[in-house]
C-alpha positions in Angstrom: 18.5 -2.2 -12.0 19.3 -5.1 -9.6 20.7 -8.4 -10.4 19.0 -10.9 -11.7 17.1 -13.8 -10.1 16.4 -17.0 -12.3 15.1 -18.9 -9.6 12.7 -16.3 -8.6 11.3 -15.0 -12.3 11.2 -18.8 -12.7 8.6 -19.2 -9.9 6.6 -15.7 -11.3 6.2 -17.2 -14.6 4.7 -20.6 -13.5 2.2 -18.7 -11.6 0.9 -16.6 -14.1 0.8 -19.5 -16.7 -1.2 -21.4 -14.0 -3.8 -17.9 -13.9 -3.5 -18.0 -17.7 -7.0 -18.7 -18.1 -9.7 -16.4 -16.4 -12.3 -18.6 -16.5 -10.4 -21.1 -13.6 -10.5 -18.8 -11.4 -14.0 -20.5 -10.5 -11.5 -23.5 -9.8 -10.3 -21.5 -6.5 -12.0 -21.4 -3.2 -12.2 -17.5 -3.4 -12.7 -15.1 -0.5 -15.5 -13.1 -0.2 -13.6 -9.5 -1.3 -13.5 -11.8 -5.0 -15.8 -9.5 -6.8 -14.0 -9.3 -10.5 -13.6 -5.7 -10.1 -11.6 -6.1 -6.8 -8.5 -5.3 -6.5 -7.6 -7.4 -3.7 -9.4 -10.5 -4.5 -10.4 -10.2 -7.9 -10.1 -10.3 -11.4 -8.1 -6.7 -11.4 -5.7 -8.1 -9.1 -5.2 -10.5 -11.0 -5.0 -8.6 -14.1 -2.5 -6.4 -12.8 0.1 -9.3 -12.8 0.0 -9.7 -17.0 0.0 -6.2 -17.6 3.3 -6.1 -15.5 4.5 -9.0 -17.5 3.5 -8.1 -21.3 5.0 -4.7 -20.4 8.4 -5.7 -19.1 8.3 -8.3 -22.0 8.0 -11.3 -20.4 3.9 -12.0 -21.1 1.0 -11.9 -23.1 -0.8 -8.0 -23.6 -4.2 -10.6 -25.0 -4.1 -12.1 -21.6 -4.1 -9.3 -19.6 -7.2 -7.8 -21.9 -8.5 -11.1 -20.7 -8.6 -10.7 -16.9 -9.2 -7.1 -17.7 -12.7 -8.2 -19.7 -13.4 -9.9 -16.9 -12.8 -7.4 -14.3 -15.5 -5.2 -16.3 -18.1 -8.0 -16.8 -20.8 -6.8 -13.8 -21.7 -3.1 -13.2 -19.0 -0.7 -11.9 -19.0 0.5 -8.5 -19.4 4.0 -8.4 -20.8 4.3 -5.1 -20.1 4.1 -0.8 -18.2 1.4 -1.7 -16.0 2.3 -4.6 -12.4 2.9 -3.8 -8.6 2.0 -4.7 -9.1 -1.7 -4.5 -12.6 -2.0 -5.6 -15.3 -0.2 -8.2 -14.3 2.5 -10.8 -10.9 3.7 -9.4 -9.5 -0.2 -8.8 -10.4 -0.8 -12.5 -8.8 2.7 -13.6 -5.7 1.8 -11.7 -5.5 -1.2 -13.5 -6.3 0.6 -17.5 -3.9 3.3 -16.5 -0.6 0.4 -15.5 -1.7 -1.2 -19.0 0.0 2.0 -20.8 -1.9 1.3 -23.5 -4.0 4.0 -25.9 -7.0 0.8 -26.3 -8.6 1.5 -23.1 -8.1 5.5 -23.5 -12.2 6.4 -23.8 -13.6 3.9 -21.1 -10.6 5.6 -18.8 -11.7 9.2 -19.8 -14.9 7.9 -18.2 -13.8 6.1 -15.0 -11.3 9.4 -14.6 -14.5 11.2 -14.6 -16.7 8.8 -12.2 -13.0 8.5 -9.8 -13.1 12.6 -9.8 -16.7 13.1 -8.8 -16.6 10.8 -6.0 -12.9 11.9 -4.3 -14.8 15.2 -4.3 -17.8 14.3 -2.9 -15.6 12.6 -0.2 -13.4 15.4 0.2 -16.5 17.5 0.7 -17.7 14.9 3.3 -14.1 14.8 5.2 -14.1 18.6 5.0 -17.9 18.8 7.0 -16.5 16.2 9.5 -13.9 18.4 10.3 -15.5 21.8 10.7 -17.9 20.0 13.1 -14.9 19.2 14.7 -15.7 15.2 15.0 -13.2 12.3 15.2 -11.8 11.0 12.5 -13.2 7.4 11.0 -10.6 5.2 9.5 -12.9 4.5 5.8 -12.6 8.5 5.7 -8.8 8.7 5.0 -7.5 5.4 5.4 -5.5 3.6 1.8 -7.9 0.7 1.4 -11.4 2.5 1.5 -10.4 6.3 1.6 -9.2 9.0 0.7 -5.1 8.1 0.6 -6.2 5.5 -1.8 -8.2 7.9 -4.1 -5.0 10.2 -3.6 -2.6 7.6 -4.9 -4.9 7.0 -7.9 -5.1 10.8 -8.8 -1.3 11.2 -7.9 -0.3 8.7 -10.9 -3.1 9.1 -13.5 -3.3 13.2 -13.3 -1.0 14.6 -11.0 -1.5 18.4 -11.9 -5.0 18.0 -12.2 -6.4 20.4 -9.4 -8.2 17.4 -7.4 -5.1 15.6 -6.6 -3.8 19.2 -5.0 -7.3 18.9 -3.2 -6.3 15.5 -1.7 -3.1 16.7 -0.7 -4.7 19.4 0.7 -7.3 17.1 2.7 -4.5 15.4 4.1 -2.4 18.4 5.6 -5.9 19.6 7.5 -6.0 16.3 8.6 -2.8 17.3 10.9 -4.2 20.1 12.4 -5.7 19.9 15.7 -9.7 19.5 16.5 -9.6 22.2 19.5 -13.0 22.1 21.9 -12.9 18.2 21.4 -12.9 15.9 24.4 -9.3 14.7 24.9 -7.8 16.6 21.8 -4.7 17.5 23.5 -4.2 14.0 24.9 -4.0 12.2 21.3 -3.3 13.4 17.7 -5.8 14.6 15.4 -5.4 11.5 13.3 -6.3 9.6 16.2 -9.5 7.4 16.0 -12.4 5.9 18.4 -12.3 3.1 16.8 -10.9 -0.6 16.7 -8.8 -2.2 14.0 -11.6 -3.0 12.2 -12.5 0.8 12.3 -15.6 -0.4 14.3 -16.3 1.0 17.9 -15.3 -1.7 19.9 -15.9 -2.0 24.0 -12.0 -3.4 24.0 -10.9 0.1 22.2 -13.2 2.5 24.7 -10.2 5.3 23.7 -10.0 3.8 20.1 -6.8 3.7 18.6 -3.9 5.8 16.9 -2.9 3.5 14.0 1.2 3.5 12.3 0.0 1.2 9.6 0.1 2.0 5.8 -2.9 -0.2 5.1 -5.6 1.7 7.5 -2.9 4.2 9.0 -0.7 7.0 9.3 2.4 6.1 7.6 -0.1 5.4 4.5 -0.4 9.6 4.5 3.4 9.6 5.4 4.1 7.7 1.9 1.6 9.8 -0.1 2.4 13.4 1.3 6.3 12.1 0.7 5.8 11.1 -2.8 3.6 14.1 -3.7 7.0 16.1 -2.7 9.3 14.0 -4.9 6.7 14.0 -7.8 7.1 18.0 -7.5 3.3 18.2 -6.7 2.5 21.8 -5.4 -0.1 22.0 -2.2 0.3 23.9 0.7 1.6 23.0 3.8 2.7 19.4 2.5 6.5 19.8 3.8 5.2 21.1 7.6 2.5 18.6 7.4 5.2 15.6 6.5 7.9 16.8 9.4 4.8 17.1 11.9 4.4 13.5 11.2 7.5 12.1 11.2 8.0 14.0 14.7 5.0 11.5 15.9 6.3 8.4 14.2 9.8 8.9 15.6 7.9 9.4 19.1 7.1 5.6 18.6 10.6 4.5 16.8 12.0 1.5 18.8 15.5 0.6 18.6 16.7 -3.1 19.8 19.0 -5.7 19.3 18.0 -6.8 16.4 17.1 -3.4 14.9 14.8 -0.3 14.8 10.6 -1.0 14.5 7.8 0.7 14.9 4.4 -0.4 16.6 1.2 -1.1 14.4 -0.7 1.0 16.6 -0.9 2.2 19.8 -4.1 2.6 22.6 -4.5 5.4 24.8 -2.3 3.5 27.1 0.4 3.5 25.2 0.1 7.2 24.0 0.4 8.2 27.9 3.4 5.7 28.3 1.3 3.4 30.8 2.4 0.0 28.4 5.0 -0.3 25.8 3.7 -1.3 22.5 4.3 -4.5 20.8 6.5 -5.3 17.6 4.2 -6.2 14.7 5.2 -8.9 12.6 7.8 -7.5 9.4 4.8 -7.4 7.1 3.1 -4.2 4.6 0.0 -3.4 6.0 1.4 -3.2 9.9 5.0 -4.3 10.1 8.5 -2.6 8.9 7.6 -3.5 5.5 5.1 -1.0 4.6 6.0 1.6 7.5 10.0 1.5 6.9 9.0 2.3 2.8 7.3 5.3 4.3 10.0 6.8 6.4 12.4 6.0 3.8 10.3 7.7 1.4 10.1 10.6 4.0 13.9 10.8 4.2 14.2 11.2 0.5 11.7 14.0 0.5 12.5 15.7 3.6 16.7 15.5 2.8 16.8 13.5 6.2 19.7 11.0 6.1 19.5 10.0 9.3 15.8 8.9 8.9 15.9 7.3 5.3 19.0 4.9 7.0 17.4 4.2 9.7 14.5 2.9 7.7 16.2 1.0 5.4 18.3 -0.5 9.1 14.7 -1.5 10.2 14.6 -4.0 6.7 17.3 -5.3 6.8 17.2 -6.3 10.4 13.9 -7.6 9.6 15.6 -9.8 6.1 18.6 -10.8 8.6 16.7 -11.9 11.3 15.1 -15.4 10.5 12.6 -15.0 13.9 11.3 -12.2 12.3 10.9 -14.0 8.7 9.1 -16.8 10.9 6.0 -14.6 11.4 5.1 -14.2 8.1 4.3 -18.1 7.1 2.2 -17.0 4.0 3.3 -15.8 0.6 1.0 -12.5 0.4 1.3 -8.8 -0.3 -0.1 -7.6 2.9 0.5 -10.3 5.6 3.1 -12.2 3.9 6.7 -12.5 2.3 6.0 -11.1 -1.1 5.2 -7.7 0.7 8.9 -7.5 2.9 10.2 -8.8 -0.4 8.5 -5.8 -2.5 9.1 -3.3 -0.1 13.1 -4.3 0.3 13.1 -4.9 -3.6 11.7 -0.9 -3.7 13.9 0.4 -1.0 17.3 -1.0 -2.2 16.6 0.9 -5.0 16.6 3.9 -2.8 19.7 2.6 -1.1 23.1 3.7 -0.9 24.3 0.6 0.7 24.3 -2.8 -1.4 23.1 -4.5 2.1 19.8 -4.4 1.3 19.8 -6.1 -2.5 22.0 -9.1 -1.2 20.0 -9.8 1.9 16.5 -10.0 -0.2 17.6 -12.6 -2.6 17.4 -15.2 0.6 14.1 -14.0 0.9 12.9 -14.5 -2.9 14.7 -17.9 -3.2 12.7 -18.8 0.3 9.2 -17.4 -1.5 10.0 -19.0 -4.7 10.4 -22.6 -2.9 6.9 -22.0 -1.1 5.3 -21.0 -4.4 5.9 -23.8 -6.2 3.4 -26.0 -4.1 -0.2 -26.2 -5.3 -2.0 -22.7 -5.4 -4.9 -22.0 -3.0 -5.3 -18.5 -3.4 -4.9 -17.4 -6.9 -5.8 -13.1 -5.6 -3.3 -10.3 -5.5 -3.3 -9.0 -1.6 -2.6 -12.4 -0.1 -2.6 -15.2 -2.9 -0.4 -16.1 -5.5 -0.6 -13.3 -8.5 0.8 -10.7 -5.6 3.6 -13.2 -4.9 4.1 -13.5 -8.8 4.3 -9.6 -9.3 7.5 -9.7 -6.4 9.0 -12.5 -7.3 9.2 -10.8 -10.8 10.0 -7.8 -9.9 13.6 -9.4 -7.8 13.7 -12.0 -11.0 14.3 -9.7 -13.7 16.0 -7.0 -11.2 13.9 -4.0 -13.1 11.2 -1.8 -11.5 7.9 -2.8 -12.5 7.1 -1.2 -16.0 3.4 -0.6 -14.7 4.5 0.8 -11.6 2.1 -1.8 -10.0 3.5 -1.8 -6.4 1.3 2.3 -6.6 -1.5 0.1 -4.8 0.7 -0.5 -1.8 2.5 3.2 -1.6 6.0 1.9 -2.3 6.4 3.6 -5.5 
């Protein structure tokens, strides 16, 4: 436990009585990922922030059965377009962080529906390979893919024998493609596609992407906390040092502090043009990547990697340039993401650098805040900034392990 933060659990709890209500969220202008069962955008986002407060004893368990009603009030996605942050696994997520017996049949069922279509995926990801094709970023990625389904299965089942299957996935997801075009020149996790994970005539090559949202490090985290969980699958350890050998390939050290790139183009890959470093935030930035390598550190029993992760954080909460480029108060562009991330990784720390340099941070996020809310969602509004701000306020991991979504815990 960390200390406390008045100021910042002060700032959480006027936000979630401002989202007391589900029925203003027709107040907001919403954007269009807003579907009640979304994760991001939606009611289950949303809901996620009471269940973290009734459990740590700071909110309401009625209101959270609120937002969660809502979040089940149109059909279930069980489909193409089900995934972590949206359908039948986003709405398990969400039952299982309630901890909570009520919910225990309708989560049976969604454990069910979340199982049948990771394996149909897998199956799918499995094909792809043995036809030895590129790899598409919705086939693996945390958002739409298969990490996401992994992180789901990892904390509602993990000895159940699909969540060894995902793991499994992901190591064959290391090896190489031989008889593909350019196979030698780029990883096997490389893909021909833009950011968007679109083919796009400005990514010809496509793109080899260090990100946690749609990336690399996103595996990095999983594989890492499947080793620390005690999760047996084969080939996890060699497939975790394989890819720390290619992140470290890309590890940048300056004056301010070590970084790695979002992603790189072919270009970079053959050394032609140095990369560019992102802005400190989760999905891109040192946020979500330095969480993985610390994570990987801890696994692998590499010192020198988990401290140089947790360097690349707090150069990123010393450096007020770097806090400049994240103007918004979200999970995944914004300050509450740094914040989480540094809030999880002090944790991990051995040094006390990290805890005293994030409070800056909070009291900075707590100020913006408190101006009128135009974005009430989790991923870049408010209730994610709420769920941080709590989390440094009352200086106790979430109960509801929340921060799962995001691969920092």
């Amino acid at each position: 436990m960390s200390p406390s933060h008045p100021a910042a659990l002060a700032a959480a709890t006027a936000i979630a009585e401002t989202l007391a209500d589900p029925q203003a969220l027709q107040a907001w202008p919403l954007s269009g990922r807003a579907r009640p069962q979304s994760l991001a955008g939606g009611a289950v986002g949303i809901a996620l922030l009471h269940i973290e407060r009734a459990r740590s004893g700071y909110g309401d368990e009625a209101l959270a059965h609120a937002w969660l009603k809502l979040a089940a009030s149109e059909p279930i996605s069980t489909g193409g377009n089900a995934n972590l942050f949206h359908g039948a696994p986003a709405l398990g997520f969400a039952l299982h962080a309630a901890g909570t017996t009520r919910y225990r049949r309708t989560l049976a069922s969604l454990d069910d529906t979340t199982i049948t279509l990771t394996r149909t995926r897998l199956a799918a990801a499995h094909a792809r390979i043995d036809r030895r094709d590129p790899l598409l970023m919705r086939e693996f990625d945390l958002i739409h893919g298969l990490t996401g389904l992994g992180v789901y299965h990892l904390h509602r089942h993990p000895a159940h024998p699909v969540t060894r299957d995902v793991l499994t996935y992901l190591v064959r997801l290391t090896h190489p493609l031989p008889g593909r075009p350019g196979a030698t020149d780029v990883p096997p996790w490389w893909m021909p596609v833009d950011l968007s994970g679109e083919p796009h005539p400005n990514y010809p090559q496509g793109h080899g992407n260090l990100g946690v949202a749609h990336g690399i490090s996103a595996v990095v985290a999983l594989l890492s906390l499947a080793v620390l969980h005690g999760v047996p699958a084969t080939g996890v350890r060699d497939a975790l040092a394989l890819l720390c050998a290619w992140t470290d390939q890309w590890c940048h050290h300056d004056t301010t502090g070590p970084w790695w790139p979002g992603y790189l183009t072919i270009g970079h890959a053959r050394r032609l043009e140095p990369p560019q470093r992102p802005r400190p935030s989760w999905c891109y930035g040192v946020a979500g990547t330095a969480r993985a390598q610390q994570l990987a550190g801890i696994a692998l029993n590499d010192n020198d990697r988990q401290e140089t992760a947790e360097n690349a954080v707090l150069a990123a909460l010393r450096d007020p340039t770097q806090r400049s480029l994240l103007p918004g108060v979200g999970l995944c562009h914004g300050k509450a993401g740094l914040l989480q991330a540094a809030f999880r990784m002090a944790a991990d720390c051995r040094s006390p650098a990290l805890a005293s340099e994030m409070r800056d941070l909070a009291a900075q996020l707590a100020t913006q805040v408190a101006e009128p809310m135009t974005d009430p969602e989790l991923m870049d509004g408010a209730a994610g900034a709420a769920l941080a701000l709590h989390a440094v306020g009352t200086g106790a991991a979430p109960a509801s392990t929340w921060d799962a979504v995001l691969l920092l815990a």
